[in-house]
ModelCIF file with pLDDT and N, C-alpha, C, O atoms, coordinates in Angstrom:
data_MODEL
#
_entry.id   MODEL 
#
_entity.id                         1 
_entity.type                       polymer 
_entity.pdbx_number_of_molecules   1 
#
_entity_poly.entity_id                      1 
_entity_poly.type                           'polypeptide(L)' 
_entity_poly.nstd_linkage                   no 
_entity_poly.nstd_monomer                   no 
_entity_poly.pdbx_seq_one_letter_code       
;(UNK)(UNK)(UNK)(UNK)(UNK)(UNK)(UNK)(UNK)(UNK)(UNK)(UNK)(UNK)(UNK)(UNK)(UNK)(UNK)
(UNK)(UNK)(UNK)(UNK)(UNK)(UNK)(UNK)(UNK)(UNK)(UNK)(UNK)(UNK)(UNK)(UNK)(UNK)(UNK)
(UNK)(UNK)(UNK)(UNK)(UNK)(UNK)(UNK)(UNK)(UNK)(UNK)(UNK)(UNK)(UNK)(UNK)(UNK)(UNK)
(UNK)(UNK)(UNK)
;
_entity_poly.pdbx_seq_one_letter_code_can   XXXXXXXXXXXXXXXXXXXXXXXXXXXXXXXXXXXXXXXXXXXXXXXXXXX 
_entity_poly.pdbx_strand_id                 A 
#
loop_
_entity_poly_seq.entity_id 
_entity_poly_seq.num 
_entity_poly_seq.mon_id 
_entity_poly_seq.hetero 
1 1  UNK n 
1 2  UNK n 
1 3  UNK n 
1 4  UNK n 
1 5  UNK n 
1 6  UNK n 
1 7  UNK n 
1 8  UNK n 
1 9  UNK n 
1 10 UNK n 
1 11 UNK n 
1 12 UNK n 
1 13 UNK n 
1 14 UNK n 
1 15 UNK n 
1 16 UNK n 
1 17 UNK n 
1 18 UNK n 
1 19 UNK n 
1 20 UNK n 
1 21 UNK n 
1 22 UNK n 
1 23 UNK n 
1 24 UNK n 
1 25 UNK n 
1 26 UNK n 
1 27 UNK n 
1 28 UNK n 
1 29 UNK n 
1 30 UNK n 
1 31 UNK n 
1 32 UNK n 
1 33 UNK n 
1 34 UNK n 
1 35 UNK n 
1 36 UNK n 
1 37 UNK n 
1 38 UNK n 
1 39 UNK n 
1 40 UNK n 
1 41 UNK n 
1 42 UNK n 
1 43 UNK n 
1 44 UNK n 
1 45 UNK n 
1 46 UNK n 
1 47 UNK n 
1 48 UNK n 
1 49 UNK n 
1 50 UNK n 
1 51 UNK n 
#
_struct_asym.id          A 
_struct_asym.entity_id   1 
#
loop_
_ma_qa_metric.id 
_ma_qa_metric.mode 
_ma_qa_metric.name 
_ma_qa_metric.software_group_id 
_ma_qa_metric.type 
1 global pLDDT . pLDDT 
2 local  pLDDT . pLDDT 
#
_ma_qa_metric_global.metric_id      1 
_ma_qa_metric_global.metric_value   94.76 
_ma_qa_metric_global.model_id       1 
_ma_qa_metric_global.ordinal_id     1 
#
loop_
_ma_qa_metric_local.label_asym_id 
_ma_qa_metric_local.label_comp_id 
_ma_qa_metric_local.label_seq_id 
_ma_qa_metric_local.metric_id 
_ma_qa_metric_local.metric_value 
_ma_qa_metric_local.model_id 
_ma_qa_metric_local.ordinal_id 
A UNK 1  2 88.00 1 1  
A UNK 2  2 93.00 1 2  
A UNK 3  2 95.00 1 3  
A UNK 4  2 96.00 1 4  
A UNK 5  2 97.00 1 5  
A UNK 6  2 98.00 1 6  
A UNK 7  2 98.00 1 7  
A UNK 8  2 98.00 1 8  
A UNK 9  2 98.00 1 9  
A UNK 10 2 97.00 1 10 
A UNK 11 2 97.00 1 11 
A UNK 12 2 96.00 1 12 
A UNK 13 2 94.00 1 13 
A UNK 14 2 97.00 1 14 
A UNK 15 2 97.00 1 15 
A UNK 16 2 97.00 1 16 
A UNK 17 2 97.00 1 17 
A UNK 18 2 94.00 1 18 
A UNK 19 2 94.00 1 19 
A UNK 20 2 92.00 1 20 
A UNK 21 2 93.00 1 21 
A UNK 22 2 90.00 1 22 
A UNK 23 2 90.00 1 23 
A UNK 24 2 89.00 1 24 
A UNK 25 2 88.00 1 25 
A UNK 26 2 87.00 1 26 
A UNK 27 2 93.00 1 27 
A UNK 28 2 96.00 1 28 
A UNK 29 2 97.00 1 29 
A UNK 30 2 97.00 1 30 
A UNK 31 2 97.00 1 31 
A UNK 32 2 97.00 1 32 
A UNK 33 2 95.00 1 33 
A UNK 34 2 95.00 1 34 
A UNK 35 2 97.00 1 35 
A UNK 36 2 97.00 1 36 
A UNK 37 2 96.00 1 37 
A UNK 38 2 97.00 1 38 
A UNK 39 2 96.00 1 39 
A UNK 40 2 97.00 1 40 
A UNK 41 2 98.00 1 41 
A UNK 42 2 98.00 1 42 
A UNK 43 2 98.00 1 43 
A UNK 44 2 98.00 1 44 
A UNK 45 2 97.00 1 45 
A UNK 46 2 97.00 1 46 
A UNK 47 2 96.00 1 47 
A UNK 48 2 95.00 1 48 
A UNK 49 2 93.00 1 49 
A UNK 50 2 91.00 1 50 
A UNK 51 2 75.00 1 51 
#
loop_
_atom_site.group_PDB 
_atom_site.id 
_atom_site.type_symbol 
_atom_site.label_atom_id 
_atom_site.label_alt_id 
_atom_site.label_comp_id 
_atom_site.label_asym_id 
_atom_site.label_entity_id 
_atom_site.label_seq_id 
_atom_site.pdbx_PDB_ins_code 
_atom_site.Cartn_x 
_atom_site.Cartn_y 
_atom_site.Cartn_z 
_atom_site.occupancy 
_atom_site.B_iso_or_equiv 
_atom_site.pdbx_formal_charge 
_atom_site.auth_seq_id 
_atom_site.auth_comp_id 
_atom_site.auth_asym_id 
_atom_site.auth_atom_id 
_atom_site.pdbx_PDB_model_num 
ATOM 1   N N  . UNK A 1 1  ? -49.676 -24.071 -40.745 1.00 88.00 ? 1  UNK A N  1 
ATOM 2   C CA . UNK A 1 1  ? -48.983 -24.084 -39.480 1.00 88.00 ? 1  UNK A CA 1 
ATOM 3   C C  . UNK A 1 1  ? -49.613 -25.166 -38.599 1.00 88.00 ? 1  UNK A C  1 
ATOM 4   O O  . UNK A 1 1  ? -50.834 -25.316 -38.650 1.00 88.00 ? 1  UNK A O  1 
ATOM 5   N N  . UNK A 1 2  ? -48.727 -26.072 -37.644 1.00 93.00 ? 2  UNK A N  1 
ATOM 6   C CA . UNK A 1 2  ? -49.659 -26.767 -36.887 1.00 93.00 ? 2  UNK A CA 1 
ATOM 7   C C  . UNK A 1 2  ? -48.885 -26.403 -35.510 1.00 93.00 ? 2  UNK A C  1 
ATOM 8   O O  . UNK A 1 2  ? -47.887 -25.733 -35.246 1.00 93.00 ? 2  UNK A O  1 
ATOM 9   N N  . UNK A 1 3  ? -49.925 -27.249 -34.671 1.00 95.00 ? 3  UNK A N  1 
ATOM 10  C CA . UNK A 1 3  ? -49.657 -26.765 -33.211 1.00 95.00 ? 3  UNK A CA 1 
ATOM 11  C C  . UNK A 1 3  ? -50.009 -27.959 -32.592 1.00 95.00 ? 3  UNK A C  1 
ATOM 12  O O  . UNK A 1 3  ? -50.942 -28.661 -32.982 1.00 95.00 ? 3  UNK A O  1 
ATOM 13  N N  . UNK A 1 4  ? -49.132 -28.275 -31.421 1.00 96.00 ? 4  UNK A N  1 
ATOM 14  C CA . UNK A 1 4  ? -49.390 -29.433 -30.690 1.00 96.00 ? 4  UNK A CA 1 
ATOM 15  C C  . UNK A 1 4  ? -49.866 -28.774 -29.242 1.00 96.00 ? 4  UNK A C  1 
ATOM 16  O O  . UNK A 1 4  ? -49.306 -27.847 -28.657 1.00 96.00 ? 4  UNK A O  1 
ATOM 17  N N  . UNK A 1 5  ? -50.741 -29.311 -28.931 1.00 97.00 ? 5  UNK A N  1 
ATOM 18  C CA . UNK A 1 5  ? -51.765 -29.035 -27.332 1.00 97.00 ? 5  UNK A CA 1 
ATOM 19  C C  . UNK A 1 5  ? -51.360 -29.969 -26.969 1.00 97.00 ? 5  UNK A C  1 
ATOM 20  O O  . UNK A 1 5  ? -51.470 -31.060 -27.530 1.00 97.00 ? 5  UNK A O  1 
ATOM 21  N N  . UNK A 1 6  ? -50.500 -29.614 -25.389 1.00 98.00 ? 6  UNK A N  1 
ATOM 22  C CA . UNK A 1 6  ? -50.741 -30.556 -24.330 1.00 98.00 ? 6  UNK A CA 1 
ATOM 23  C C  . UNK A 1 6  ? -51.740 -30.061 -23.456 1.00 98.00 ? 6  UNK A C  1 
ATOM 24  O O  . UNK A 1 6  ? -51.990 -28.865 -23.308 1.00 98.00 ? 6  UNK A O  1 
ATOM 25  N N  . UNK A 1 7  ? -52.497 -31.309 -22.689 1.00 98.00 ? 7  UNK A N  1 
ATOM 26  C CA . UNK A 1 7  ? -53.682 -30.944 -21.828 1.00 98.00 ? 7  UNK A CA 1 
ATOM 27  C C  . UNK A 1 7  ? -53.656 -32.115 -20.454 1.00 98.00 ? 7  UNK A C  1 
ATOM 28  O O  . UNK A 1 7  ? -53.883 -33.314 -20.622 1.00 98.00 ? 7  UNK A O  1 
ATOM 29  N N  . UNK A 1 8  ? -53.474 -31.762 -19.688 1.00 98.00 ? 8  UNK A N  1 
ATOM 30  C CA . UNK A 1 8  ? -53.549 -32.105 -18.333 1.00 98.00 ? 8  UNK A CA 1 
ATOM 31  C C  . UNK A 1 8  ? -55.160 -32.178 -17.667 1.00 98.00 ? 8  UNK A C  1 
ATOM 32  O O  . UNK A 1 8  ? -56.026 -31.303 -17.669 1.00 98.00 ? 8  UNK A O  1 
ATOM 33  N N  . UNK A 1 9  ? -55.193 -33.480 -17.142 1.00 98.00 ? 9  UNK A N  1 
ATOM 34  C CA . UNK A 1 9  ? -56.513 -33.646 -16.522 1.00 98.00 ? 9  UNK A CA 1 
ATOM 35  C C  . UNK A 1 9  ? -56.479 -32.559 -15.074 1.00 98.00 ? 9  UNK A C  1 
ATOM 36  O O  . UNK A 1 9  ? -55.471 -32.320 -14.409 1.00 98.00 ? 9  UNK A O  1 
ATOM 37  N N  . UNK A 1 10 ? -57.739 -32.060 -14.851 1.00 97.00 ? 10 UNK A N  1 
ATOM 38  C CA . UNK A 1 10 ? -57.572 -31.703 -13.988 1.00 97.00 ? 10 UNK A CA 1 
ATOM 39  C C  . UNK A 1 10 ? -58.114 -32.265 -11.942 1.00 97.00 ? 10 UNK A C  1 
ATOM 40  O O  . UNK A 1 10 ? -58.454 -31.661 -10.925 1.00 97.00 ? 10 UNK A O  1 
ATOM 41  N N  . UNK A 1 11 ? -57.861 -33.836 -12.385 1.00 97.00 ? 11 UNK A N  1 
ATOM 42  C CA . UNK A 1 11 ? -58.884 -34.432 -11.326 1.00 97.00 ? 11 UNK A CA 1 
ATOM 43  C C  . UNK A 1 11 ? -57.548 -35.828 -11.190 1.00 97.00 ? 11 UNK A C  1 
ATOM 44  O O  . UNK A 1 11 ? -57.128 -36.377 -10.172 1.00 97.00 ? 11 UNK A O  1 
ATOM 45  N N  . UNK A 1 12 ? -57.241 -36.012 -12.366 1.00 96.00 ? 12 UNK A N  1 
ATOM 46  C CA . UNK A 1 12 ? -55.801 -37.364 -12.342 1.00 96.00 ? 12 UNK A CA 1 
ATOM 47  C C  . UNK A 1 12 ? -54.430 -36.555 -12.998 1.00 96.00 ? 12 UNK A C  1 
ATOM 48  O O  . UNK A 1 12 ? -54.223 -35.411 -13.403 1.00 96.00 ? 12 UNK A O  1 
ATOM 49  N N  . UNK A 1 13 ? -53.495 -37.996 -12.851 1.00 94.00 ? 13 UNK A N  1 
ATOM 50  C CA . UNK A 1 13 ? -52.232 -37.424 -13.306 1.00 94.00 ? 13 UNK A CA 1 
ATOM 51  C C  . UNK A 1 13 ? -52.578 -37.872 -14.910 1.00 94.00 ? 13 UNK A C  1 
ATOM 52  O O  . UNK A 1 13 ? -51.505 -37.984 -15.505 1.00 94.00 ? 13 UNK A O  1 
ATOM 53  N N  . UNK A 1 14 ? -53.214 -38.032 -15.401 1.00 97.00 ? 14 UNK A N  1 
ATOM 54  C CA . UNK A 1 14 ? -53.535 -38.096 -17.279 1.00 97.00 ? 14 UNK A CA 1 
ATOM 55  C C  . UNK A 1 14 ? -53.582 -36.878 -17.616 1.00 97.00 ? 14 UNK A C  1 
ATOM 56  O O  . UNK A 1 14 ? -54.141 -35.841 -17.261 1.00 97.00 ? 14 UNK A O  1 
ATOM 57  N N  . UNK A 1 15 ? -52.391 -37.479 -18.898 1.00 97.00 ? 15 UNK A N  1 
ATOM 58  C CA . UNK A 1 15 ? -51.992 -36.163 -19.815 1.00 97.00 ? 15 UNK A CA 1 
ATOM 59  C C  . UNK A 1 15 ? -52.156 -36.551 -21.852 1.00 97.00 ? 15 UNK A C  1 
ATOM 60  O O  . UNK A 1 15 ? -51.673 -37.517 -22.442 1.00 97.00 ? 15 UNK A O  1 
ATOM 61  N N  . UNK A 1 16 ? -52.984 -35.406 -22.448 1.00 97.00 ? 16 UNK A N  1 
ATOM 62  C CA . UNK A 1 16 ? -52.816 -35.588 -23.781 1.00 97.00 ? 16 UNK A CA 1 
ATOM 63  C C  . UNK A 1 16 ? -51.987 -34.566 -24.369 1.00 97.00 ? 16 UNK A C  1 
ATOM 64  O O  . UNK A 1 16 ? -51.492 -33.493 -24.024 1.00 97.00 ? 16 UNK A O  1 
ATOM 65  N N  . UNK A 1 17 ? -52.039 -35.618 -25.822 1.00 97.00 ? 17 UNK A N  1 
ATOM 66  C CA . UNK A 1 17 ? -51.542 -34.343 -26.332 1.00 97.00 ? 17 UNK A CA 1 
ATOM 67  C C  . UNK A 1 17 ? -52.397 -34.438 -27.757 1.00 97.00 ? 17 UNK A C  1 
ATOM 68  O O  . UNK A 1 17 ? -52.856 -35.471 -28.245 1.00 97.00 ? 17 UNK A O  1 
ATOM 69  N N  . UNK A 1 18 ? -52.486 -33.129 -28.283 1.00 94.00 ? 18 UNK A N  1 
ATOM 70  C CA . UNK A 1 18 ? -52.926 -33.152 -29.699 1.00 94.00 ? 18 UNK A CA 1 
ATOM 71  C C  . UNK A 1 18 ? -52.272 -32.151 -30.739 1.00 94.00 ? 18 UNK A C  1 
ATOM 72  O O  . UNK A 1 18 ? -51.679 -31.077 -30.634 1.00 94.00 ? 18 UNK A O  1 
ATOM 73  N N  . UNK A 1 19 ? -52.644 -32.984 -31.799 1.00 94.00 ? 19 UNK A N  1 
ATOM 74  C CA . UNK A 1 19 ? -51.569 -31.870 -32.631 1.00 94.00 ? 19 UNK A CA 1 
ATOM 75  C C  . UNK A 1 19 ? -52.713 -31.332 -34.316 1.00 94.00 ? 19 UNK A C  1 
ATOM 76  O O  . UNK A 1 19 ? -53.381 -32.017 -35.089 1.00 94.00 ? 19 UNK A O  1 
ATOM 77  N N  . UNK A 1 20 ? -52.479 -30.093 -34.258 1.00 92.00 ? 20 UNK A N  1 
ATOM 78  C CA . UNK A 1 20 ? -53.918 -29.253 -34.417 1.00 92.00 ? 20 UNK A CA 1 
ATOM 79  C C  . UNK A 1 20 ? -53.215 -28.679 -35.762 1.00 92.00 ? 20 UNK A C  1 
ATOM 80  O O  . UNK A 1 20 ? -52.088 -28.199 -35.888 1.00 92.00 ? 20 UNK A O  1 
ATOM 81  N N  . UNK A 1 21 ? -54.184 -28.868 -36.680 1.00 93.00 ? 21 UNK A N  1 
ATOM 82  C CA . UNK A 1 21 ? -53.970 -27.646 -38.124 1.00 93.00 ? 21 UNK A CA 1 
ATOM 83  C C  . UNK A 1 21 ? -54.571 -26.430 -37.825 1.00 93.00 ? 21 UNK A C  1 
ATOM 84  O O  . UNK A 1 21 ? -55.460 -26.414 -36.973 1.00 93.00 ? 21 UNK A O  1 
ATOM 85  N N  . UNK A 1 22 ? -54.106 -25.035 -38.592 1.00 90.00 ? 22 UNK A N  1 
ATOM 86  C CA . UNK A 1 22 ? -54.579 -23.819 -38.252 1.00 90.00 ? 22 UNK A CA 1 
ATOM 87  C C  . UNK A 1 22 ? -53.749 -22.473 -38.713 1.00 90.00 ? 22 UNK A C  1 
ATOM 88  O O  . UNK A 1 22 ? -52.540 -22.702 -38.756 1.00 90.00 ? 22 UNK A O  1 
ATOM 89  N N  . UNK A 1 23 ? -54.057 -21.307 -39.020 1.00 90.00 ? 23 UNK A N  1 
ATOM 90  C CA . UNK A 1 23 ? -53.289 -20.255 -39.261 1.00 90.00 ? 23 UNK A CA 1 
ATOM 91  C C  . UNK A 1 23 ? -53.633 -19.968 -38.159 1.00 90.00 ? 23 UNK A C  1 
ATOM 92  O O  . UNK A 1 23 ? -52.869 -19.006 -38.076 1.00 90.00 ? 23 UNK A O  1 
ATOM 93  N N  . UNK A 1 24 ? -54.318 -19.969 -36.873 1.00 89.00 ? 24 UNK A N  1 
ATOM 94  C CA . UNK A 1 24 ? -54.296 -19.339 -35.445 1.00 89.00 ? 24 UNK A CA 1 
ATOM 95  C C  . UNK A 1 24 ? -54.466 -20.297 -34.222 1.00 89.00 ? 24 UNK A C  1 
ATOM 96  O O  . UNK A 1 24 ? -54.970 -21.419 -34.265 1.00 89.00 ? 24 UNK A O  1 
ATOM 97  N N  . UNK A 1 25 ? -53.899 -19.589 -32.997 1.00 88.00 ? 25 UNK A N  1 
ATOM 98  C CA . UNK A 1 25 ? -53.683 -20.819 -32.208 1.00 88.00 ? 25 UNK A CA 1 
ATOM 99  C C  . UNK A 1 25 ? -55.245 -21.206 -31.722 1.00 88.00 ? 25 UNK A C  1 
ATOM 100 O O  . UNK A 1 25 ? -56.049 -20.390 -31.271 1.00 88.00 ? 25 UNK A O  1 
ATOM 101 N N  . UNK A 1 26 ? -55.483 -22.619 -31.917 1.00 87.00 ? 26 UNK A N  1 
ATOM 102 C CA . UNK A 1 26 ? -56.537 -23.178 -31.760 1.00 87.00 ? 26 UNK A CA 1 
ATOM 103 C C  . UNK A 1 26 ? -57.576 -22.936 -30.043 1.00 87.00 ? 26 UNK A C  1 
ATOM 104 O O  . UNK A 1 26 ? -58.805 -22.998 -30.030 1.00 87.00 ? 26 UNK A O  1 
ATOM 105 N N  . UNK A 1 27 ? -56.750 -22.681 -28.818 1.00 93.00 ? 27 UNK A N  1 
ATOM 106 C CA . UNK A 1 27 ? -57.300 -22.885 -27.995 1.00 93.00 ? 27 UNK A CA 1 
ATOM 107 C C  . UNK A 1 27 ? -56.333 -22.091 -26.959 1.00 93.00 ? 27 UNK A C  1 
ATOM 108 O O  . UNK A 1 27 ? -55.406 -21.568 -27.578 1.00 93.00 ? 27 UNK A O  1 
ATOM 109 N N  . UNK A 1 28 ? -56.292 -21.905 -25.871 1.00 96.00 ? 28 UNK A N  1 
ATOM 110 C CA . UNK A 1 28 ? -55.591 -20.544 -24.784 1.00 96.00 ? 28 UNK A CA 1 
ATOM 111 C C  . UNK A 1 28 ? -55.650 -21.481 -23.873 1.00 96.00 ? 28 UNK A C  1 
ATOM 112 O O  . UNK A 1 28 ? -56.479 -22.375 -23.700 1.00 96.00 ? 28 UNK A O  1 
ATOM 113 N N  . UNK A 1 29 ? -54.400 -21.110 -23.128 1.00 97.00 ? 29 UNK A N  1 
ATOM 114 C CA . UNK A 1 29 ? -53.966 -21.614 -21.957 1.00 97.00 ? 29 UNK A CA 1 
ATOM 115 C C  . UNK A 1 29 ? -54.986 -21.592 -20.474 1.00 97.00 ? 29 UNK A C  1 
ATOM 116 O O  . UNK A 1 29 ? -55.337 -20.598 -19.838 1.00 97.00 ? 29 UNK A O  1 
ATOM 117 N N  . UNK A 1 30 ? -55.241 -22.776 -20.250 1.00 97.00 ? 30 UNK A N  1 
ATOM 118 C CA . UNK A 1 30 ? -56.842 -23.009 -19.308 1.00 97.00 ? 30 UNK A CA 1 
ATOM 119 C C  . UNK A 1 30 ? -57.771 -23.101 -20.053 1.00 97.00 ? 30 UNK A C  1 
ATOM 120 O O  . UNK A 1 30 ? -58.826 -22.765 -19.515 1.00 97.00 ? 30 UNK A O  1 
ATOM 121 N N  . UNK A 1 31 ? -57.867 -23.446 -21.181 1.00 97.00 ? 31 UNK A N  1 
ATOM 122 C CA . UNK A 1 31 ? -59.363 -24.074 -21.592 1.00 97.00 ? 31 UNK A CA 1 
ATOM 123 C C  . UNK A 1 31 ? -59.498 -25.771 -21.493 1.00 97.00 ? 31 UNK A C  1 
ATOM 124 O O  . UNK A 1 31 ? -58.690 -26.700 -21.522 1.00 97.00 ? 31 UNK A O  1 
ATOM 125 N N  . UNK A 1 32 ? -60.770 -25.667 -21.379 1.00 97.00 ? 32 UNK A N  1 
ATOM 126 C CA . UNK A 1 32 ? -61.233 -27.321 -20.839 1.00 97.00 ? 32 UNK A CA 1 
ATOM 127 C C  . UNK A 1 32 ? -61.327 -27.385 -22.712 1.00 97.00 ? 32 UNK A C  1 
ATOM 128 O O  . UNK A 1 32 ? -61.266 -26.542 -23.607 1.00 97.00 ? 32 UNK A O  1 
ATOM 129 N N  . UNK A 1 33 ? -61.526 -29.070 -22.637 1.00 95.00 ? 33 UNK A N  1 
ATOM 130 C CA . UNK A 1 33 ? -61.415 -29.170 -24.078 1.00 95.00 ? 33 UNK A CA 1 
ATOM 131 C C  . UNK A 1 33 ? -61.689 -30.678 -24.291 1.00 95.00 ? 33 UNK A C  1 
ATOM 132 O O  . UNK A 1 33 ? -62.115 -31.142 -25.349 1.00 95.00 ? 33 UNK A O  1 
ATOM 133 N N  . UNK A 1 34 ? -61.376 -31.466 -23.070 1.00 95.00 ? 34 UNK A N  1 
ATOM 134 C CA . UNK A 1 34 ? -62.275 -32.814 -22.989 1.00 95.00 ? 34 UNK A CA 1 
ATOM 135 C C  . UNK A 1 34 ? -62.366 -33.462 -22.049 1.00 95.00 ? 34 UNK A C  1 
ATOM 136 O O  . UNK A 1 34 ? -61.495 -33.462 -21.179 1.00 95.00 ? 34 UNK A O  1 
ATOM 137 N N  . UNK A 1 35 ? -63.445 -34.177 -21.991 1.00 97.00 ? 35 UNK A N  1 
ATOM 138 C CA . UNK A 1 35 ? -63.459 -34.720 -20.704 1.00 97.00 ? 35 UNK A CA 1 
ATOM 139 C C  . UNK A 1 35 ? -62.928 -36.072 -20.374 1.00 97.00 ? 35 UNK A C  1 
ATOM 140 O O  . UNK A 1 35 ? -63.395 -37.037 -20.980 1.00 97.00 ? 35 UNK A O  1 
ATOM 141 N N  . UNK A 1 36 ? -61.962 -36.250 -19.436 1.00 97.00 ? 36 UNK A N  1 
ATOM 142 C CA . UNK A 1 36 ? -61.340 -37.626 -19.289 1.00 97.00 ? 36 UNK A CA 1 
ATOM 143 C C  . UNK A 1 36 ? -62.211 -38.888 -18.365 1.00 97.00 ? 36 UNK A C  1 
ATOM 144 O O  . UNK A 1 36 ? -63.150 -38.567 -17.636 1.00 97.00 ? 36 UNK A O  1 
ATOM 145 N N  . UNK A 1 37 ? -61.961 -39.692 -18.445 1.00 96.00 ? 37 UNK A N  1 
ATOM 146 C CA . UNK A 1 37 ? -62.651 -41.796 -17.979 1.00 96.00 ? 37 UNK A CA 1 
ATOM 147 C C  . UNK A 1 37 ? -62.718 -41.430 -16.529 1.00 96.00 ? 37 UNK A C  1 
ATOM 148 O O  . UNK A 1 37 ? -63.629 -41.958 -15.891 1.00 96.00 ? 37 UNK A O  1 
ATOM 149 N N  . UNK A 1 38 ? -61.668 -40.373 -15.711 1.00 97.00 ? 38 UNK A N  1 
ATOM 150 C CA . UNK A 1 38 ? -61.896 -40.412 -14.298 1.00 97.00 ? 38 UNK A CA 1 
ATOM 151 C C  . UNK A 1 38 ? -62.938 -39.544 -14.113 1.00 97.00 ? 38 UNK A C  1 
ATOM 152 O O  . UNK A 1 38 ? -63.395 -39.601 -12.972 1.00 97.00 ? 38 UNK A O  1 
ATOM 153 N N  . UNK A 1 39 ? -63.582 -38.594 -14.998 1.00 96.00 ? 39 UNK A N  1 
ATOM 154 C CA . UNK A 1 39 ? -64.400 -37.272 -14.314 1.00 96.00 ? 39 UNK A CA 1 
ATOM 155 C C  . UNK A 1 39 ? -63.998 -35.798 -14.311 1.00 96.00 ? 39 UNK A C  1 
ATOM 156 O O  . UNK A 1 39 ? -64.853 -34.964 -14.009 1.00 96.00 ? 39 UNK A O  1 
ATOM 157 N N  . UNK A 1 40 ? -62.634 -35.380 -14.657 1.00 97.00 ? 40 UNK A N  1 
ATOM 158 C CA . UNK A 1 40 ? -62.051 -34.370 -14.766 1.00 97.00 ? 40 UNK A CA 1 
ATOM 159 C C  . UNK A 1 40 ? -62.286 -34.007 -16.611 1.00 97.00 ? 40 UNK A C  1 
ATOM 160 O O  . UNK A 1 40 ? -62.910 -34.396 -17.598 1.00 97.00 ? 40 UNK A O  1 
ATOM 161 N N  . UNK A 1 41 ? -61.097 -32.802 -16.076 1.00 98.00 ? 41 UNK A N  1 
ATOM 162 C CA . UNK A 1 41 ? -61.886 -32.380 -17.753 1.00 98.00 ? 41 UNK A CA 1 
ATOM 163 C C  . UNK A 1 41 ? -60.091 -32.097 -18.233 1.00 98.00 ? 41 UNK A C  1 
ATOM 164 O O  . UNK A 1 41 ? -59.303 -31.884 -17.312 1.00 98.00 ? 41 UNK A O  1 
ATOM 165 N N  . UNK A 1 42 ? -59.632 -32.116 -19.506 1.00 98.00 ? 42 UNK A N  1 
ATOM 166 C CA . UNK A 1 42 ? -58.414 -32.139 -19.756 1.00 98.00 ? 42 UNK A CA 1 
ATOM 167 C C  . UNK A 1 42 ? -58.418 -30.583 -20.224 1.00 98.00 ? 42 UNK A C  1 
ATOM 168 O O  . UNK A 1 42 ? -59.188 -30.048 -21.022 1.00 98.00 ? 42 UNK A O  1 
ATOM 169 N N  . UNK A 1 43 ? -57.172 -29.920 -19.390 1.00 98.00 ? 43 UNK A N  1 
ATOM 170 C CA . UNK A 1 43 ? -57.534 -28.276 -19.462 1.00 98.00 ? 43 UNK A CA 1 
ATOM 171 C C  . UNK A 1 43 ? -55.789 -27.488 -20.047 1.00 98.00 ? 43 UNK A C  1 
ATOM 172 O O  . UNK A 1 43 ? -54.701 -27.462 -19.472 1.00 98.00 ? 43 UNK A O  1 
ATOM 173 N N  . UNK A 1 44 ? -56.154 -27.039 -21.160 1.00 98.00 ? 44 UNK A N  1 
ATOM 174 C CA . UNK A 1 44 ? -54.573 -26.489 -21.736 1.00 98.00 ? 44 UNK A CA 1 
ATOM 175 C C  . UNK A 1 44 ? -53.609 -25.924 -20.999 1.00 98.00 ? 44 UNK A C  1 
ATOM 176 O O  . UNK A 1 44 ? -53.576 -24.841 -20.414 1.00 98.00 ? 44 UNK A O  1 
ATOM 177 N N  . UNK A 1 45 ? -52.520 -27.131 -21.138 1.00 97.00 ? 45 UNK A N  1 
ATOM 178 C CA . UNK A 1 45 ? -51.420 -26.145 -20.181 1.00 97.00 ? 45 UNK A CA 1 
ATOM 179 C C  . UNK A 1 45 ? -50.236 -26.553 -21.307 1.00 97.00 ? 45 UNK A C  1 
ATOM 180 O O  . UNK A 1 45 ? -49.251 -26.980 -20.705 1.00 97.00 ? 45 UNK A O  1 
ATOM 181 N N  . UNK A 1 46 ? -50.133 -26.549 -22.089 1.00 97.00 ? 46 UNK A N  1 
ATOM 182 C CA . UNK A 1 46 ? -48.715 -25.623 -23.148 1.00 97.00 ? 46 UNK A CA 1 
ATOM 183 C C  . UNK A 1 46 ? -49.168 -26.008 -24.534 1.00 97.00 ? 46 UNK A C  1 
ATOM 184 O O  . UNK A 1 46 ? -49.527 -27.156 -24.796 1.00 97.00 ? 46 UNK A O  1 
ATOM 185 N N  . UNK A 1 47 ? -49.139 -24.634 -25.774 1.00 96.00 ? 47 UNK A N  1 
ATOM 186 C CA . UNK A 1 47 ? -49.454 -24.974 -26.695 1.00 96.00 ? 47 UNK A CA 1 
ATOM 187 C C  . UNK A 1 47 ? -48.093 -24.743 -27.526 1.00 96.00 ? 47 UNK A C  1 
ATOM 188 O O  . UNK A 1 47 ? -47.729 -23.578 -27.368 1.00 96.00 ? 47 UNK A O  1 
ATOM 189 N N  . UNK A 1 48 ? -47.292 -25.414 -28.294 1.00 95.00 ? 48 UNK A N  1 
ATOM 190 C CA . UNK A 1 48 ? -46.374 -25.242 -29.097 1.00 95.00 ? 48 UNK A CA 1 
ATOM 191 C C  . UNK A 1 48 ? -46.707 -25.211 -30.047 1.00 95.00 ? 48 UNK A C  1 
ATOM 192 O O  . UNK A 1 48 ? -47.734 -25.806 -30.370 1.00 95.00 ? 48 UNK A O  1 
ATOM 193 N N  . UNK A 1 49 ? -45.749 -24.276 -31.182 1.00 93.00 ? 49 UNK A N  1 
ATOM 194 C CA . UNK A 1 49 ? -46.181 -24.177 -32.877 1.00 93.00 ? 49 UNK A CA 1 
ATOM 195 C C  . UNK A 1 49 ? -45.038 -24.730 -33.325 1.00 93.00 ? 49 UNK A C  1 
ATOM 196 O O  . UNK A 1 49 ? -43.929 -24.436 -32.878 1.00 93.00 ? 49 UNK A O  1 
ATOM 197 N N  . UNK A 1 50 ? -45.288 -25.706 -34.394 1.00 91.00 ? 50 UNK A N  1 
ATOM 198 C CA . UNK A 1 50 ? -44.674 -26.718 -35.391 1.00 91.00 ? 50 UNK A CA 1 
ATOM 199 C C  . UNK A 1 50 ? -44.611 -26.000 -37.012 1.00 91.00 ? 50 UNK A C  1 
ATOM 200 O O  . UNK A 1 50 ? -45.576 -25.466 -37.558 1.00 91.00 ? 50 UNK A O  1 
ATOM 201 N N  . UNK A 1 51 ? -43.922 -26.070 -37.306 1.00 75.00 ? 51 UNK A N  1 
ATOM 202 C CA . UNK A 1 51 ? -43.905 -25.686 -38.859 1.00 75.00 ? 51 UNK A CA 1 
ATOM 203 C C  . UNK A 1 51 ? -44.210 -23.820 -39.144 1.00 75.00 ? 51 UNK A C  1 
ATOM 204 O O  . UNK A 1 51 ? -44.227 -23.365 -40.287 1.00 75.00 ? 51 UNK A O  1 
#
């Protein structure tokens, strides 16, 4: 099963996305998970499942 994470900085308007292998969802809505070039930290706001 995979899953795509979008993650929103929480300091700029920068947005990722990642797309994750797994039989369970990798990470919950509000977790920090990296830190972005301005100082903020990129924090889960929608995880979709693919396949």
């Amino acid at each position: 099963m995979d899953w795509i994470i979008v993650a929103k900085c929480d300091e700029c308007t920068e947005e990722k996305t990642y797309e994750v292998s797994g039989n369970t969802i990798p990470y919950s809505i509000g977790d920090a998970i990296e830190h972005c070039i301005c100082g903020g930290q990129f924090i889960v706001d929608e995880i979709l499942e693919i396949g």
